[in-house]
C-alpha positions as CSV (number, residue, x, y, z in Angstrom):
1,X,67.2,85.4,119.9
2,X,68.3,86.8,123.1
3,X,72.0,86.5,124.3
4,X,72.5,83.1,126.1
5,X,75.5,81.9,128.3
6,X,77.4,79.4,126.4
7,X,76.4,76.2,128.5
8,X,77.1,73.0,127.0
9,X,73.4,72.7,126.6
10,X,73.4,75.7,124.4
11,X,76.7,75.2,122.1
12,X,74.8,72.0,120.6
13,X,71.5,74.3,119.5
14,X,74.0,76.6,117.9
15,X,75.5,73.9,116.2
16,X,71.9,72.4,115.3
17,X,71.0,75.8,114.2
18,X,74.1,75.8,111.8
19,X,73.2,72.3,110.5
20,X,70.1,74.3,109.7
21,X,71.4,77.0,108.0
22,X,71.6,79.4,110.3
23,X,73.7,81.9,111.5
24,X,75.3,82.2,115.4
25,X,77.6,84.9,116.9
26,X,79.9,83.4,119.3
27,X,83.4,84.2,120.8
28,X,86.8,84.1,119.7
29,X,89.8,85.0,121.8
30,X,90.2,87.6,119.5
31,X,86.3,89.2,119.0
32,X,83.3,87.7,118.1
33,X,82.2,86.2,115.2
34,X,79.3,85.9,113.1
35,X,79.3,82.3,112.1
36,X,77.6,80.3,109.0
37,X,78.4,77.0,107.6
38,X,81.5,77.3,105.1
39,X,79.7,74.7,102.8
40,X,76.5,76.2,102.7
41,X,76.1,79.3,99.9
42,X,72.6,80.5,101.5
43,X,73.7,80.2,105.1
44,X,77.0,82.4,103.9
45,X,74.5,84.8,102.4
46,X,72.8,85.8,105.4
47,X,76.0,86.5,107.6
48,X,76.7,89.4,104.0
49,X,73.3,90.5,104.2
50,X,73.0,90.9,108.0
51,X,76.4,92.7,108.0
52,X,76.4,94.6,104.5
53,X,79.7,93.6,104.0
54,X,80.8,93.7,100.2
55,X,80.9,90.5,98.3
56,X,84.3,91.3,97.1
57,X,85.8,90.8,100.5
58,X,86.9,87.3,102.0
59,X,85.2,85.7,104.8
60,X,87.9,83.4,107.2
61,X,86.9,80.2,107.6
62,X,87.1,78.4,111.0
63,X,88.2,75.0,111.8
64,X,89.7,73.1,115.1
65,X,93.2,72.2,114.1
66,X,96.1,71.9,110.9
67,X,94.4,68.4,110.3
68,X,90.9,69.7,109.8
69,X,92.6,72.6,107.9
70,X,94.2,70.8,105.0
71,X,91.1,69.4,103.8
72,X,90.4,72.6,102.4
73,X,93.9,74.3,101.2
74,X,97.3,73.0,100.3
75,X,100.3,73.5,103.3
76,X,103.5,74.1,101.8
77,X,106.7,74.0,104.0
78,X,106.3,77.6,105.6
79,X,102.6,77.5,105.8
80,X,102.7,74.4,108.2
81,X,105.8,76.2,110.1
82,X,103.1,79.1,111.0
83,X,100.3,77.1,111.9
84,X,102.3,74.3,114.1
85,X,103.4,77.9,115.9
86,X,100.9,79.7,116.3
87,X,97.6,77.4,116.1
88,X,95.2,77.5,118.0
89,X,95.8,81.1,117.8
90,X,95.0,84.5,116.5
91,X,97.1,83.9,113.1
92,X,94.8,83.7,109.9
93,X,96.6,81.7,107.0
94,X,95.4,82.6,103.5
95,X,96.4,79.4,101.3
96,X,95.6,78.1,97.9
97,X,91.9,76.5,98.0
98,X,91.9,72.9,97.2
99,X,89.6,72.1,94.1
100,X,87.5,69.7,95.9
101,X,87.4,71.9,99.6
102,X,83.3,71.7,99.3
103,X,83.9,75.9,100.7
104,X,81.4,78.0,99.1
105,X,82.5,80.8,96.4
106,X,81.0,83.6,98.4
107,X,83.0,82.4,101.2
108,X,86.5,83.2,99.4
109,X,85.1,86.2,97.0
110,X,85.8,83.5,93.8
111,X,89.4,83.3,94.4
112,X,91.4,80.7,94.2
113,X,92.7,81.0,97.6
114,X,91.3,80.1,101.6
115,X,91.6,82.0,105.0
116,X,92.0,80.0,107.7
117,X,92.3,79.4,111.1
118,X,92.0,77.5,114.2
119,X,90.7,79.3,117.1
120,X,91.9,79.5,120.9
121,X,88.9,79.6,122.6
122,X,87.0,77.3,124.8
123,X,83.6,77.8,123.2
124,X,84.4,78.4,119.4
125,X,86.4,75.4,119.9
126,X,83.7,73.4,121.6
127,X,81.2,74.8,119.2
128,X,83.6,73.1,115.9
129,X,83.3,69.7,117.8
130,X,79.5,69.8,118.4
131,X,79.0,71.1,114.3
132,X,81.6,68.9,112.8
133,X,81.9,71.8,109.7
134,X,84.0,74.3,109.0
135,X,82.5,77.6,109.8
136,X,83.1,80.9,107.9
137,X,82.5,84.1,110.2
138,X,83.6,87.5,110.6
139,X,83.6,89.9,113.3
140,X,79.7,90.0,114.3
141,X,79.1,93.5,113.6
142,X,77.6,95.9,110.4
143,X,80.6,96.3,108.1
144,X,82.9,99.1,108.7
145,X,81.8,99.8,112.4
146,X,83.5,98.5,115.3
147,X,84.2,95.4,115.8
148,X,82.4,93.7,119.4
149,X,84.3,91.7,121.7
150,X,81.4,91.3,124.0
151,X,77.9,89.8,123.3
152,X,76.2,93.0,124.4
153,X,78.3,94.7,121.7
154,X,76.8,92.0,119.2
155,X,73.2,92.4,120.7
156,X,73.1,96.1,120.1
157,X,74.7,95.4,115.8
158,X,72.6,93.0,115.3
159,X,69.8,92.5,117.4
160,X,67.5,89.4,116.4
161,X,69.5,88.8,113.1
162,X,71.4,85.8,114.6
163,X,69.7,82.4,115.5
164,X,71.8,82.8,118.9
165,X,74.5,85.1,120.6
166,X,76.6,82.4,122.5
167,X,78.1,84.7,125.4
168,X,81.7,83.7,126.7
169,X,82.5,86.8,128.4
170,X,84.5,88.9,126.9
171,X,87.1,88.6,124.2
172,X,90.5,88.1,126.2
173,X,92.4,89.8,123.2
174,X,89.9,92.3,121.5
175,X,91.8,93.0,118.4
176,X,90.9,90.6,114.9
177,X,93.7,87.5,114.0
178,X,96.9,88.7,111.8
179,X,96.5,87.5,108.3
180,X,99.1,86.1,106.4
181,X,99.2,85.2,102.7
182,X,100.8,82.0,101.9
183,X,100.1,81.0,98.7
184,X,103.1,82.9,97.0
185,X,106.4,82.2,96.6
186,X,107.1,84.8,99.4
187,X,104.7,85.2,102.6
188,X,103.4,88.6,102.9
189,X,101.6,90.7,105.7
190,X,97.7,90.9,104.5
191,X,96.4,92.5,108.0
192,X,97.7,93.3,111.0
193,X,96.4,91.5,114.7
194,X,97.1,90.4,117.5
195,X,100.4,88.1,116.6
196,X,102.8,90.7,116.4
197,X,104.4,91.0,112.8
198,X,108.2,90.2,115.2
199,X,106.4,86.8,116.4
200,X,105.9,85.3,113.0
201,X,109.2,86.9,111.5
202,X,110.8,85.0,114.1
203,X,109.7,82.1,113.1
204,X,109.7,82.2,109.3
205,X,113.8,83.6,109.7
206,X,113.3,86.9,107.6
207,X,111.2,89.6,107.2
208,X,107.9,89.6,106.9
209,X,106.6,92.5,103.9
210,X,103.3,94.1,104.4
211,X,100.9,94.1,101.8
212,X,100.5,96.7,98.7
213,X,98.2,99.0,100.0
214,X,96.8,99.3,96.4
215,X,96.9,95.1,95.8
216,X,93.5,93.4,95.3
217,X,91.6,92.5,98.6
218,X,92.7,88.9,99.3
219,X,91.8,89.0,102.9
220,X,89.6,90.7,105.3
221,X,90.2,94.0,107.1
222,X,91.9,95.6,103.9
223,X,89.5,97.8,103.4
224,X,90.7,101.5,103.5
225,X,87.9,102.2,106.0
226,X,87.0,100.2,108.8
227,X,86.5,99.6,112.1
228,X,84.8,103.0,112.8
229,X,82.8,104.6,115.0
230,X,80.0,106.9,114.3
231,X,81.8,109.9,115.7
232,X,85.2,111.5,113.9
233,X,89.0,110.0,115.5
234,X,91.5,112.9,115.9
235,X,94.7,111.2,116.2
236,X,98.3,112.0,117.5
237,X,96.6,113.8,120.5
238,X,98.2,115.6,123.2
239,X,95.5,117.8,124.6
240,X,91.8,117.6,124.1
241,X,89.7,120.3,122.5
242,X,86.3,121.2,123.4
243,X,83.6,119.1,123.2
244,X,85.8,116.3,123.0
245,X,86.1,112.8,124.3
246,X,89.5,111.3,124.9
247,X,91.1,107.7,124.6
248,X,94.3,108.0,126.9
249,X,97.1,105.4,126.7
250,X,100.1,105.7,128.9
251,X,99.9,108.2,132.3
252,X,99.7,111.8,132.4
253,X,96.4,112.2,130.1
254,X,95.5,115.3,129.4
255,X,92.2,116.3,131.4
256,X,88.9,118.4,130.1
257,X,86.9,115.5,128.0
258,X,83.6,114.9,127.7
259,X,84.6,111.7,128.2
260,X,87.7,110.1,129.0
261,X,89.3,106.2,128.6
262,X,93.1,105.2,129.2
263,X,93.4,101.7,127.4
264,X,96.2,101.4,129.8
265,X,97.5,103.4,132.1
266,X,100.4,101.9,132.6
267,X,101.4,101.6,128.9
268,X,101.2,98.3,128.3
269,X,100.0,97.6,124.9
270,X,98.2,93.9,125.2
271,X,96.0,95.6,128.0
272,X,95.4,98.5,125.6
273,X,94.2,96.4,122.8
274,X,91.8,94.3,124.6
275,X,90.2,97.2,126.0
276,X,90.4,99.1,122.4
277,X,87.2,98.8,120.2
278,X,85.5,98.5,123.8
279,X,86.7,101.8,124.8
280,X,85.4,103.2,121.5
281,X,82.3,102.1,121.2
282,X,81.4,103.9,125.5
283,X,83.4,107.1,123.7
284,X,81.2,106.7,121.1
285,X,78.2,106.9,123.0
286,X,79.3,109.7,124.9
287,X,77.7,112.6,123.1
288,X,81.3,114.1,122.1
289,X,82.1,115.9,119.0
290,X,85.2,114.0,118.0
291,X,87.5,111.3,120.0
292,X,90.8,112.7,120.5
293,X,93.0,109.6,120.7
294,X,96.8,110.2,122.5
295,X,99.8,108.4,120.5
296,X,100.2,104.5,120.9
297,X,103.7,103.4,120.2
298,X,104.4,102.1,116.6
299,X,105.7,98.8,118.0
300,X,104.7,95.1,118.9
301,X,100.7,94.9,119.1
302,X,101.0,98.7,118.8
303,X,101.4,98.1,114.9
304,X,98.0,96.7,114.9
305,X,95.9,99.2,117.5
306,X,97.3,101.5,115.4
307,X,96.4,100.2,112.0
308,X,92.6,99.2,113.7
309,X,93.1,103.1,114.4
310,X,94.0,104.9,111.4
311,X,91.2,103.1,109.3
312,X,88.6,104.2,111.8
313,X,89.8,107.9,111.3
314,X,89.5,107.9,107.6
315,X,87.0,110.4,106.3
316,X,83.8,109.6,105.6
């Protein structure tokens, strides 16, 4: 199915072909997802098979609002602080799974737990409505590579795979939701995104502990590798070597690349990461050797570019 704007027209034939078991890419302020009915094992099945993604690893589950949420998980206190903050919003909640949510196993890898969020975008938003059903997608690319945050980027994964690629432009954000866990007696850090870890610390009063690196997967994007592209990240750079292409942030980039993005020249950090898995994937069809990437401040959104960057450099 060819990319199609995302009239009104066309948001109910996505939603007809999820009814139907199919599977739609659409937008999110945050990338683009790869959407299937949450309720519906087979349709769930084809979003894993069309991105080989690992059955052991989580799908989030989308819905409009708290009120649609807690048909499927139990709210405690704190988890209903988050989500009256930061809903609709790029904040993931993962929760304890009601018994009776009707959510597919393959949805939440058999666990006993839910992600979940509510999306701040026009046409996911208008696409919930016209479906009436939760829907359970990840980023609409093959596991592992980058993720898109344009319907182009979509096209070129995934070609004819999905019943429809809903194009809204492109993702205003362009880095995945922050994921918290919730279903503890402390709220940890599962993935990092586009709330800044400060944001939600704020509001919970205390800090807010990252996740064991070596704890089971409870949530997507805790995989050691992901987010790459084809061709090898050097990180840390402050020149460029031969044969190299080079993502810039700040002013004063280095020159001699094969190629060369700034995700912002004037070092501001929300620009960079909506331009980020962009700006790899034109490097990484530049022909270059490696991608030598200049150092992005370890702070605010920067914690998250830089934890999108580090798993994309991991060796192969």
């Amino acid at each position: 199915m060819p990319v199609v704007p995302a009239t009104e027209e066309a948001i109910t034939r996505a939603a007809q072909a999820l009814a139907h078991g199919e599977i739609v890419a659409f937008p999110t302020e945050t990338v683009y997802g790869l959407g299937a009915d949450a309720r519906d094992a087979h349709a769930v099945a084809k979003v894993f098979a069309a991105k080989e993604r690992p059955r052991f690893n989580p799908l989030i589950v989308h819905v409009p609002d708290l009120a649609a949420a807690e048909a499927y998980a139990t709210f405690d206190a704190t988890a209903r602080k988050l989500a009256e903050a930061f809903w609709p919003g790029p904040l993931s909640l993962v929760l304890p799974k009601r018994a009776n949510s009707g959510i597919a196993d393959l949805v939440t890898a058999g666990l006993d737990t839910i992600a979940l969020r509510a999306p701040n975008h026009s046409v996911a938003q208008r696409l919930l409505a016209e479906a009436k059903r939760p829907i359970a997608a990840p980023s609409a690319n093959r596991s592992g590579r980058v993720s898109p945050t344009m319907a182009a980027h979509v096209e070129a994964e995934l070609g004819e795979v999905p019943a429809m690629i809903l194009d809204g432009a492109p993702c205003p954000l362009g880095i995945e939701s922050t994921v918290v866990g919730v279903a503890g007696d402390t709220p940890v850090l599962l993935r990092l995104g586009t709330v800044p870890r400060e944001a939600i610390e704020a509001v919970l009063g205390h800090a807010l502990p990252l996740a064991n690196e070596n704890a089971a997967i409870a949530s997507p994007g805790q995989l050691e590798r992901h987010y790459a592209p084809n061709t090898p990240l050097r990180l840390g750079a402050t020149d460029v070597r031969t044969g190299e292409a080079l993502l810039a942030f700040g002013p004063n980039a280095p020159q001699g690349a094969v190629a060369s993005i700034n995700l912002s020249a004037s070092g501001d950090l929300e620009e960079a990461a909506a331009n980020l898995f962009a700006s790899l994937r034109r490097l990484d069809e530049s022909g270059a050797m490696a991608i030598a990437v200049m150092p992005i401040p370890e702070h605010a959104l920067g914690e998250a570019i830089n934890d999108r960057l580090r798993r994309a450099a991991k060796a192969r």
